[in-house]
DRENSEDO-249658 format. One record per residue (C-alpha): residue number from 1; x negated, y negated, z; residue in three letters. Coordinates in Angstrom, 3 decimals, m for minus. Each point is the difference from the previous one (the first is absolute). Example, Ala and Ser with C-alpha at 12.3 -4.5 7.8 and 13.67 -1.06 7.14 Angstrom:
<recs>
<i: 1 | u: m12.300 | v: 4.500 | w: 7.800 | aa: ALA>
<i: 2 | u: m1.370 | v: m3.440 | w: m0.660 | aa: SER>
</recs>
This chain:
<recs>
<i: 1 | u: m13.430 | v: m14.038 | w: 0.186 | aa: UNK>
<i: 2 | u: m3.576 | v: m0.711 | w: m0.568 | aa: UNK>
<i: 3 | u: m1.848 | v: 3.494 | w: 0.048 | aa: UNK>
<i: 4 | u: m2.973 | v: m1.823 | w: 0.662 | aa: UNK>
<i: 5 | u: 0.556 | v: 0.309 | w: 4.097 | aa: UNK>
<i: 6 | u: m1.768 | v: 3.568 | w: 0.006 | aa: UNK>
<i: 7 | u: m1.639 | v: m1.065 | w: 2.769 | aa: UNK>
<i: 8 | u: 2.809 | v: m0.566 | w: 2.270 | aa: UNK>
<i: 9 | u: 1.302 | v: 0.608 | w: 3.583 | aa: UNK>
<i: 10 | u: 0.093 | v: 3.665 | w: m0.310 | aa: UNK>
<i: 11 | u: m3.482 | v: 0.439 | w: m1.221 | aa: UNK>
<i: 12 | u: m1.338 | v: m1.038 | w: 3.439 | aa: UNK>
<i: 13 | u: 2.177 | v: 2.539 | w: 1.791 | aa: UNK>
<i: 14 | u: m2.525 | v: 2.458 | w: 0.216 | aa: UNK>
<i: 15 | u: m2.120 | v: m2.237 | w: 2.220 | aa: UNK>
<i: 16 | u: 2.535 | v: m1.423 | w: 2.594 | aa: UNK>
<i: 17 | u: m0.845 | v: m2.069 | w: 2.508 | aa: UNK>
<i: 18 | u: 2.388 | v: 0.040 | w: 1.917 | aa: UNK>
<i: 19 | u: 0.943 | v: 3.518 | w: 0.120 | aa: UNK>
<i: 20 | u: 3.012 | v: 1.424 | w: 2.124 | aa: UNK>
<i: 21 | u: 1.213 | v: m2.321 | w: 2.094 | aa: UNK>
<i: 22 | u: 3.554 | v: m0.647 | w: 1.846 | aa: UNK>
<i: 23 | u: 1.465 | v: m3.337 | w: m1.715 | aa: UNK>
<i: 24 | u: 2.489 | v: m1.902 | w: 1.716 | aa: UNK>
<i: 25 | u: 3.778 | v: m1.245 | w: m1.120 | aa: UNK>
<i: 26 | u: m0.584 | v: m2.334 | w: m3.342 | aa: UNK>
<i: 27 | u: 1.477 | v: m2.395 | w: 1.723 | aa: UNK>
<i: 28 | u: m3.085 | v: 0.295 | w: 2.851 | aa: UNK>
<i: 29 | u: m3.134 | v: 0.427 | w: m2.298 | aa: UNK>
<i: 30 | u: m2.838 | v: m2.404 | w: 0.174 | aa: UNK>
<i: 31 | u: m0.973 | v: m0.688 | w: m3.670 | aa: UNK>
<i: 32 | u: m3.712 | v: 1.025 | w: m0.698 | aa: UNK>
<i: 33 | u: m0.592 | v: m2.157 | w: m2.757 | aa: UNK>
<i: 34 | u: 2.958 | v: m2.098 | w: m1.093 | aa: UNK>
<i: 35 | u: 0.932 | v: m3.370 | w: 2.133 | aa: UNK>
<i: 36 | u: 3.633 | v: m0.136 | w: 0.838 | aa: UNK>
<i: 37 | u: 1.337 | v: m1.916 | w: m3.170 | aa: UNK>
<i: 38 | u: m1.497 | v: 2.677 | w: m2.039 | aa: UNK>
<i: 39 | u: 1.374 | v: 2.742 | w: 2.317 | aa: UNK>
<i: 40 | u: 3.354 | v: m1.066 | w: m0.601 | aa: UNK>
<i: 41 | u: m0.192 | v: m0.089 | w: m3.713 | aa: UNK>
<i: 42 | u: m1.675 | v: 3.517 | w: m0.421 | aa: UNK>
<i: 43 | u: 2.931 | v: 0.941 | w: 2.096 | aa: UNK>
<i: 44 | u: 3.138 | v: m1.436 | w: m2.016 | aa: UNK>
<i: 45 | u: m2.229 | v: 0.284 | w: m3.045 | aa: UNK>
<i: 46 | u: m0.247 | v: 3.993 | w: 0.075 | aa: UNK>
<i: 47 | u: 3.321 | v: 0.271 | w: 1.488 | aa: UNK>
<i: 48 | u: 1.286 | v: m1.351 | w: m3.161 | aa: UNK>
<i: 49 | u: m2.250 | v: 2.216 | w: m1.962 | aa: UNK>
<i: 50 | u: 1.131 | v: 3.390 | w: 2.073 | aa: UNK>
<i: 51 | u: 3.557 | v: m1.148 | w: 1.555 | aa: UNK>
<i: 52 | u: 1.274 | v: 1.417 | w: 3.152 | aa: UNK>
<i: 53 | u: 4.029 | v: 0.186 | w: m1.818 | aa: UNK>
<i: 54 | u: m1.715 | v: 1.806 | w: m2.029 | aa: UNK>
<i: 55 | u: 0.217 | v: 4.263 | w: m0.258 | aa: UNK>
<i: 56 | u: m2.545 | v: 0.657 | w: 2.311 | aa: UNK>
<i: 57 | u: m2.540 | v: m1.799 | w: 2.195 | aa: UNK>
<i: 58 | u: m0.894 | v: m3.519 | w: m0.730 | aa: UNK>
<i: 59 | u: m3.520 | v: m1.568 | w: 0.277 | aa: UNK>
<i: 60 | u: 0.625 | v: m1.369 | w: 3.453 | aa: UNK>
<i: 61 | u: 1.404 | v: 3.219 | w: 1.108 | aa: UNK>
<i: 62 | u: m2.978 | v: 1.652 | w: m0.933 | aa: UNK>
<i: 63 | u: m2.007 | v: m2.612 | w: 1.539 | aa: UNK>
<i: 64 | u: m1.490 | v: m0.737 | w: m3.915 | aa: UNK>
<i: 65 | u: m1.729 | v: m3.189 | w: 1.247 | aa: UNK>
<i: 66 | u: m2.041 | v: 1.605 | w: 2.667 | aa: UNK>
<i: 67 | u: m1.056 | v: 1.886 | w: m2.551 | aa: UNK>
<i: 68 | u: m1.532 | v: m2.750 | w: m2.089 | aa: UNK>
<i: 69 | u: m0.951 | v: m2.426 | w: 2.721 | aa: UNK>
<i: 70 | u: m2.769 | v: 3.034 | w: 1.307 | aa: UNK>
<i: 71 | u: m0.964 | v: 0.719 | w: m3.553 | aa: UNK>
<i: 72 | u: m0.819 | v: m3.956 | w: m0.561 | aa: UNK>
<i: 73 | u: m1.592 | v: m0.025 | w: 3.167 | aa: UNK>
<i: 74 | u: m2.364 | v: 3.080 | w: m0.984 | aa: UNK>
<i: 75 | u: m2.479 | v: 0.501 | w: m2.893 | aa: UNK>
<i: 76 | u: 3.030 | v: m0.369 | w: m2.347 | aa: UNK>
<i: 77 | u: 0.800 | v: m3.462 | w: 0.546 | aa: UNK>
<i: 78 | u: m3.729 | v: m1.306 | w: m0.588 | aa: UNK>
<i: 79 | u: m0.452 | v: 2.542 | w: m2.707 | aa: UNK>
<i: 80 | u: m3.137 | v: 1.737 | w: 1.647 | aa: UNK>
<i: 81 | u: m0.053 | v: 2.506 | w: m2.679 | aa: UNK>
<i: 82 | u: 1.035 | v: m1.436 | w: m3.177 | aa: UNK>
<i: 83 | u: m2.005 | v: m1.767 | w: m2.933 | aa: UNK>
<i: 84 | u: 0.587 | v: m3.504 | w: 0.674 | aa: UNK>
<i: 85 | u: m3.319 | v: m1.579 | w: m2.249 | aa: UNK>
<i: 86 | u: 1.526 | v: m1.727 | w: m2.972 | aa: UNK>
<i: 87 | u: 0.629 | v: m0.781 | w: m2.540 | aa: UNK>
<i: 88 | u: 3.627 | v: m0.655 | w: 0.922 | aa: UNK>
<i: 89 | u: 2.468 | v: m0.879 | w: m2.978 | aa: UNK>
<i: 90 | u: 3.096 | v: m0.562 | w: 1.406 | aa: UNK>
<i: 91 | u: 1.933 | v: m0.078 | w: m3.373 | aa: UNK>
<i: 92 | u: m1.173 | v: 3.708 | w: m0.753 | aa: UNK>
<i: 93 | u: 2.374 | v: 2.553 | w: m0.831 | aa: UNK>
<i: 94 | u: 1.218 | v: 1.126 | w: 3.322 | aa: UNK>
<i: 95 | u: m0.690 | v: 3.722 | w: m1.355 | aa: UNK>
<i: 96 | u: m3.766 | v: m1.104 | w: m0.277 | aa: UNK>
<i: 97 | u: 0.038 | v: 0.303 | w: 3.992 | aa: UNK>
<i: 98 | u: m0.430 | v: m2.121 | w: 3.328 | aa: UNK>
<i: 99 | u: m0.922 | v: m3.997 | w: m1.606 | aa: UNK>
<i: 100 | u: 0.328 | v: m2.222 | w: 3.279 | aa: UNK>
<i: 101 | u: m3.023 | v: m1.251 | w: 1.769 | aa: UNK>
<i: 102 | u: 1.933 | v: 0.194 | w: 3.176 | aa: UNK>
<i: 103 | u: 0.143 | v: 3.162 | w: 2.576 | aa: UNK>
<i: 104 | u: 3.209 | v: 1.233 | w: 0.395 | aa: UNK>
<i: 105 | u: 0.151 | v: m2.005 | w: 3.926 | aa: UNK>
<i: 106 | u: m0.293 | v: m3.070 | w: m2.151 | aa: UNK>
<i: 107 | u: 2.540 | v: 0.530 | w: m2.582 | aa: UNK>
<i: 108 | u: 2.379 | v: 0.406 | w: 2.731 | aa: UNK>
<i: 109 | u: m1.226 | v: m2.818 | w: 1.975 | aa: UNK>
<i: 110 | u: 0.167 | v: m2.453 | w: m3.222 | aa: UNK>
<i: 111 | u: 3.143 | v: 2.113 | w: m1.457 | aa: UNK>
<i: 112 | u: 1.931 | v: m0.470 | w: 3.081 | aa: UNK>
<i: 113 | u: m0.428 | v: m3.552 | w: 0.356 | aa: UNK>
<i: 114 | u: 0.304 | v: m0.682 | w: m4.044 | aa: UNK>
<i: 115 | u: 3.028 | v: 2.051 | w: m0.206 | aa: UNK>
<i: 116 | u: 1.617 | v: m2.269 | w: 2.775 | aa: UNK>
<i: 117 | u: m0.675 | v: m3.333 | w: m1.104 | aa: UNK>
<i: 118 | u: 1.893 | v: 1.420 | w: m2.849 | aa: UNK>
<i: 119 | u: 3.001 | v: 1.346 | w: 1.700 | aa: UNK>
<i: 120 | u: m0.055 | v: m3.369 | w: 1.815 | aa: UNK>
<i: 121 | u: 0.044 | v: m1.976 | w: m3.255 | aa: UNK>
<i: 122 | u: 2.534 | v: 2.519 | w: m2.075 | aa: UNK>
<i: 123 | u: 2.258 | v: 1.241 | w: 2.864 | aa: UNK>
<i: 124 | u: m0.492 | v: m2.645 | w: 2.540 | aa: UNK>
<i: 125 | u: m1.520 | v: 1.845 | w: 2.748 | aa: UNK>
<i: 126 | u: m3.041 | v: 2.784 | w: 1.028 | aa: UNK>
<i: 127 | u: 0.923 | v: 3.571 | w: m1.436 | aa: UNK>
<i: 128 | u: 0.754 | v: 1.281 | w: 3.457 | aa: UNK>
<i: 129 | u: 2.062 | v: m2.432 | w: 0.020 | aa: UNK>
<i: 130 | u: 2.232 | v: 0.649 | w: m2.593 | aa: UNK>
<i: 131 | u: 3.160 | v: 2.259 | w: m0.423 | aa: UNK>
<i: 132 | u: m0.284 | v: 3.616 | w: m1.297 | aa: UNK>
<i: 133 | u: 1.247 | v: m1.099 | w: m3.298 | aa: UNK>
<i: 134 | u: m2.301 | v: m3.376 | w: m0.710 | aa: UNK>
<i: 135 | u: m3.295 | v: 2.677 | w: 1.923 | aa: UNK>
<i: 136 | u: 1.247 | v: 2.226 | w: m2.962 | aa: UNK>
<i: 137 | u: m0.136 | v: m3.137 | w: m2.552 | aa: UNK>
<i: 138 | u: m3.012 | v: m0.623 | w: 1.138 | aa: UNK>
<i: 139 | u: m1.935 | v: 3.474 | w: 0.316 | aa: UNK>
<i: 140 | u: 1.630 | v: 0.253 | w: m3.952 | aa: UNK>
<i: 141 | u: m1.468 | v: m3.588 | w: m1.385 | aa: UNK>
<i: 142 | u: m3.601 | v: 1.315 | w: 2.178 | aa: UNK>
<i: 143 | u: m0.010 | v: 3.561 | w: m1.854 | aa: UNK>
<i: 144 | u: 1.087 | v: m1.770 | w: m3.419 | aa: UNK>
<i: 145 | u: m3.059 | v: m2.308 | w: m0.125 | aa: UNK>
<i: 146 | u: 2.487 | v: m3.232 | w: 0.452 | aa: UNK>
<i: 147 | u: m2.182 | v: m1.009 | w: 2.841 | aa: UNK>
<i: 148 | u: m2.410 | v: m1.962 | w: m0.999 | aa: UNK>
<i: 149 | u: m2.701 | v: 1.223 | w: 2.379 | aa: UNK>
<i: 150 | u: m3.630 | v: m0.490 | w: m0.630 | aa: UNK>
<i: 151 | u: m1.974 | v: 2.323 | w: m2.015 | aa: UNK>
<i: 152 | u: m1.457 | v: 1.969 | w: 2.413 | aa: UNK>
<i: 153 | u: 2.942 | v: 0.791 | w: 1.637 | aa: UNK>
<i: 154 | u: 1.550 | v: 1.659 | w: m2.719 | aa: UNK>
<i: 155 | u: m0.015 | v: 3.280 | w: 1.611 | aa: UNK>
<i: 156 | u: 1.654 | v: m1.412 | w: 3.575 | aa: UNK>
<i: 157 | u: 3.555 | v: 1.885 | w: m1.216 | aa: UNK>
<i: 158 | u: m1.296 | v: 3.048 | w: m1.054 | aa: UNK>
<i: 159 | u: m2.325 | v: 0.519 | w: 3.085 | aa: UNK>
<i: 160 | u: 2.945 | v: m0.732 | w: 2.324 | aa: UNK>
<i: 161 | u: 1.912 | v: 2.505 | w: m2.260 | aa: UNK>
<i: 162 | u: m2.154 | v: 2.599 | w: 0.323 | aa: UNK>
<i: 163 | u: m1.432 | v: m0.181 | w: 3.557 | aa: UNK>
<i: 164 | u: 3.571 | v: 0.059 | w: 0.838 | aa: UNK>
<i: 165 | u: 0.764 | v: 3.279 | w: m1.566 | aa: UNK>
<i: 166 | u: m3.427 | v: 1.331 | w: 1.487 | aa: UNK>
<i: 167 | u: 1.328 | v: m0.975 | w: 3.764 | aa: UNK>
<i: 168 | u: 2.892 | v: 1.508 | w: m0.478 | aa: UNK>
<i: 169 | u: m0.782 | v: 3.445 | w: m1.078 | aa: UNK>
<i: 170 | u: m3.804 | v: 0.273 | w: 1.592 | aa: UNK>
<i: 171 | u: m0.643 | v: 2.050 | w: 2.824 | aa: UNK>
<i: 172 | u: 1.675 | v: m1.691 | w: 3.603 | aa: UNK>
<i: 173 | u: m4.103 | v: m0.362 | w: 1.360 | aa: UNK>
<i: 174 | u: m0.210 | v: m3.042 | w: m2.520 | aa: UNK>
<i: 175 | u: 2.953 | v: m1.787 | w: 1.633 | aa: UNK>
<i: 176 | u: 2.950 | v: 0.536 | w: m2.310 | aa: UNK>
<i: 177 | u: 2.445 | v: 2.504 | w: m1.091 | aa: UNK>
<i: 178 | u: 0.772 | v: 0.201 | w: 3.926 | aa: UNK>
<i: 179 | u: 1.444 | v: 2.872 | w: 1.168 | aa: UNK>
<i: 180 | u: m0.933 | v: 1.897 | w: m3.084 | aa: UNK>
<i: 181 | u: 4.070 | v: m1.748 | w: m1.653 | aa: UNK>
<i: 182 | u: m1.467 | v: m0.732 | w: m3.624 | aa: UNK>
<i: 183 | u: m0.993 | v: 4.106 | w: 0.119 | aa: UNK>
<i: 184 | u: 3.027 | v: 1.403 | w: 1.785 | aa: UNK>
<i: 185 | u: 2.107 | v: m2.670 | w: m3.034 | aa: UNK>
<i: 186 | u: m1.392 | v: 1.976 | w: m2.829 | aa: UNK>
<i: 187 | u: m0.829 | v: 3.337 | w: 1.576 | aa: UNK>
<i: 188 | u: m4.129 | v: m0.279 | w: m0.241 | aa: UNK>
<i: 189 | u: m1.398 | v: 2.896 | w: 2.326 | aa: UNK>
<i: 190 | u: m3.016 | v: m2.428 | w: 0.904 | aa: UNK>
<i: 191 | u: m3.234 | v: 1.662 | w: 1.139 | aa: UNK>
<i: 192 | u: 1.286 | v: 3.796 | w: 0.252 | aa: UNK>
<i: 193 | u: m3.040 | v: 2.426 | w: m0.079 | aa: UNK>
<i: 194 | u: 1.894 | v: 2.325 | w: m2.039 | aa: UNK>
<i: 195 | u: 2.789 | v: 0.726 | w: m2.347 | aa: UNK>
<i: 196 | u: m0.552 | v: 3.570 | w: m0.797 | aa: UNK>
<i: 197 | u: 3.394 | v: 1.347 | w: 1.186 | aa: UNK>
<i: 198 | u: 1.569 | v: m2.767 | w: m2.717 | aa: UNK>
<i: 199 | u: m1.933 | v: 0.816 | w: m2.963 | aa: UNK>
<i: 200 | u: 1.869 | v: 2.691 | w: m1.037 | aa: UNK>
<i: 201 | u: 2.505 | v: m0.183 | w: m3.085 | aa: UNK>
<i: 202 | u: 2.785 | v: 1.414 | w: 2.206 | aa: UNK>
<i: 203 | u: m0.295 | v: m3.293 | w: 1.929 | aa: UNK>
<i: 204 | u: 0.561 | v: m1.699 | w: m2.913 | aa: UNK>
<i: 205 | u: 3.146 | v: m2.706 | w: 0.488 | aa: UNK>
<i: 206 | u: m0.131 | v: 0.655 | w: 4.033 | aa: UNK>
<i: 207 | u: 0.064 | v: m3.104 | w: 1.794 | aa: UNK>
<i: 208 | u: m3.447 | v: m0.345 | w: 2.103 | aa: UNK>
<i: 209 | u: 1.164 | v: 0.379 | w: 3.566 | aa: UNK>
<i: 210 | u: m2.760 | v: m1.134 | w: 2.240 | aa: UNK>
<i: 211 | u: m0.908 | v: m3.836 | w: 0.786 | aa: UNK>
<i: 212 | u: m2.494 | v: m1.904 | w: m0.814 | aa: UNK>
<i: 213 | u: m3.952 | v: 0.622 | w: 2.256 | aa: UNK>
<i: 214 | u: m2.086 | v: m3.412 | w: m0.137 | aa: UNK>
<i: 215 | u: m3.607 | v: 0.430 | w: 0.001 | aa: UNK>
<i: 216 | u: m0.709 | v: m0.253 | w: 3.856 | aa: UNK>
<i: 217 | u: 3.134 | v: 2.991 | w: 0.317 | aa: UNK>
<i: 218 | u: 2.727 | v: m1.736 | w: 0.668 | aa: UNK>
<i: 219 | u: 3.784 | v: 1.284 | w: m1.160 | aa: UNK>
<i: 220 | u: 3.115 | v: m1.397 | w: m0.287 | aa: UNK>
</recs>
């Protein structure tokens, strides 16, 4: 994965604006920022990435594209806050950092639609589209480089990657990790004040007991 995304989703967390708010059934929400085409592949597209038969959670179970449909429609998407003068060389060493001219609501934008002309032409239909296995396929070919996207839209898979993983274990205010399932899944405490009473060596090997507190105080 490019390490060049330092600037992603997550970094705009500690400015939401959207805050706490009640979201409705996935099947419900009114897309901030993608149109329904793109809705529909950010859903199938992360559910393949984080899949429901999967041990815990999946992505749509934990409401993963809410996540990233707020965060493109906030500073994130039209990268507010990152250094976006050039000049951009698009066949630097990913390790070298962010190279696309594009803001990350762009990439997506111009990903989504690249990516399925490509399905369309290699697997004969949209990516939504397709079956588990030939989404799979595809996801593979997209994180292998085989698709022949343009230049700045190198980074389309590895964004998707990563703002994927951020909606699934960021605090429930940003839209994902509903219900607080990614934490309960791997035992994460969340935003306890304190841990005093389990810093103690005797504790040691003592499975933590208590469920996870989001920011706003919610438990499980």
């Amino acid at each position: 994965m490019a390490s060049g995304l330092a600037g992603t989703a997550l970094v705009s967390l500690v400015q939401p604006v959207f805050g706490q708010t009640d979201l409705p059934d996935l099947a419900d929400y009114v897309p901030e920022f993608f149109s329904g085409g793109e809705w529909v592949f950010v859903i199938a597209a992360t559910s393949r990435l984080i899949p429901s038969e999967g041990e815990g959670p999946g992505a749509e179970e934990a409401r993963v594209p809410v996540f990233i449909d707020r965060q493109l429609a906030d500073d994130f998407g039209t990268a507010a806050d990152w250094y976006m003068d050039g000049p951009h060389d698009p066949g630097a060493d990913p390790l070298l950092g962010f190279q696309s001219s594009l803001s990350p609501a762009q990439i997506y934008r111009d990903g989504i639609n690249a990516f399925d002309d490509w399905c369309r032409e290699t697997k004969g239909a949209a990516f939504a589209e397709l079956d588990p296995v030939a989404q799979d396929e595809a996801l593979t070919a997209l994180d292998r480089g085989e698709v022949n996207l343009p230049d700045p839209l190198r980074d389309f898979f590895d964004l998707l990657l990563q703002n994927t993983k951020e909606g699934y274990f960021s605090d429930p205010r940003y839209g994902g990790n509903h219900g607080m399932a990614a934490w309960v899944h791997i035992g994460f405490p969340g935003a306890r004040a304190s841990f005093l009473e389990w810093n103690d060596p005797a504790m040691d090997n003592v499975a933590y007991p208590l469920g996870p507190v989001s920011i706003a105080g919610e438990r499980t």
